[in-house]
N, C-alpha and C positions, 0 to 999 in steps of 0.2 A: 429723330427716330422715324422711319418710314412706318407711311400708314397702314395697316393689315386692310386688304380687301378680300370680301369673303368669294369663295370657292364658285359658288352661283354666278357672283356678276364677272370674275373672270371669265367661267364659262362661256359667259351671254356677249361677253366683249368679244374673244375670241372668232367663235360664233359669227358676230356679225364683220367679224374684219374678212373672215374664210366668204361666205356668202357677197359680199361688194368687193370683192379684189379685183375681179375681174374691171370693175370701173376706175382704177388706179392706174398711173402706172407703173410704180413699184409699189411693195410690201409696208416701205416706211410710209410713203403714202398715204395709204390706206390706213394705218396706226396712228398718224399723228391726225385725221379726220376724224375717224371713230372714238380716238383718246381723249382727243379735244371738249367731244360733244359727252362724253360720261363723265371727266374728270379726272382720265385716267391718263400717266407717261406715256407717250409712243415707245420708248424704249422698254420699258415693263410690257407694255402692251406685245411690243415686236417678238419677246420673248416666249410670250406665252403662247403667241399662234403659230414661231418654228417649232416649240415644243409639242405642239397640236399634228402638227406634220409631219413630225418625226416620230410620234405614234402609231400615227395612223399608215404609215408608211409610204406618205409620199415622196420624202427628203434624207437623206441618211442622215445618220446620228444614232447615240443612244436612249432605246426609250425611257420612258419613265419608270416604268415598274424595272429596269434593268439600274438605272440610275439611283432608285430609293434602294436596290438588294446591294449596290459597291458602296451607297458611304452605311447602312447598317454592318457590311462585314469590317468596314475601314473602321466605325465605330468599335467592335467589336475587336478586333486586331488592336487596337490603341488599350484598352482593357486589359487584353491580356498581355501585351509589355509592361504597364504599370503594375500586375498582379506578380510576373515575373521577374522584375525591379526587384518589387518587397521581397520577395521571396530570395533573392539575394543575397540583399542586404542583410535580412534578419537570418541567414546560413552563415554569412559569417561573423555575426555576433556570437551565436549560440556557439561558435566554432572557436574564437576566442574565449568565453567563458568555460567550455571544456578543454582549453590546453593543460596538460597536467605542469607547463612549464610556468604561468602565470601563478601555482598557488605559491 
């Protein structure tokens, strides 16, 4: 199971990969230096500072606060399929049990 690291020291990783890229010469880089020296994957690392970028609007993509509002609706849409599943199914129970040809 991977490790939960908290919100702060992603920050602070980030952070420091954005500030010394310039001394890189790519992005991985720069992530597996900084990663290295916190404890942290280059690749977890990589992720968090394109998602940094993509916020901030250096890089295209989807931001984050656009990303957390599609999977809550995705979330939401999966609900209400299961909600109207049931709702189905138990129409045609009830739909069976009032055939007058079943008494």
């Amino acid at each position: 199971m991977p490790k939960r690291i908290p919100e702060e020291t992603k920050q602070r990783a980030t952070r420091l990969v954005l500030d010394h890229l310039d001394e890189y010469p790519t992005l991985t880089a720069a992530c597996q230096s900084v990663g290295d020296r916190l404890g942290i994957g280059k690749e977890s690392l990589r992720r968090w500072v394109r998602q940094a970028q993509i916020d901030a609007g250096e890089r295209e993509g989807i931001p984050s606060s656009e990303n957390e509002r599609i999977k809550q609706l995705e979330r939401e849409n999966r609900q209400l399929r299961e909600a109207n599943a049931i709702l189905k199914d138990a129409a045609v129970f009830f739909a069976g049990e009032l055939d007058p040809r079943r008494r």
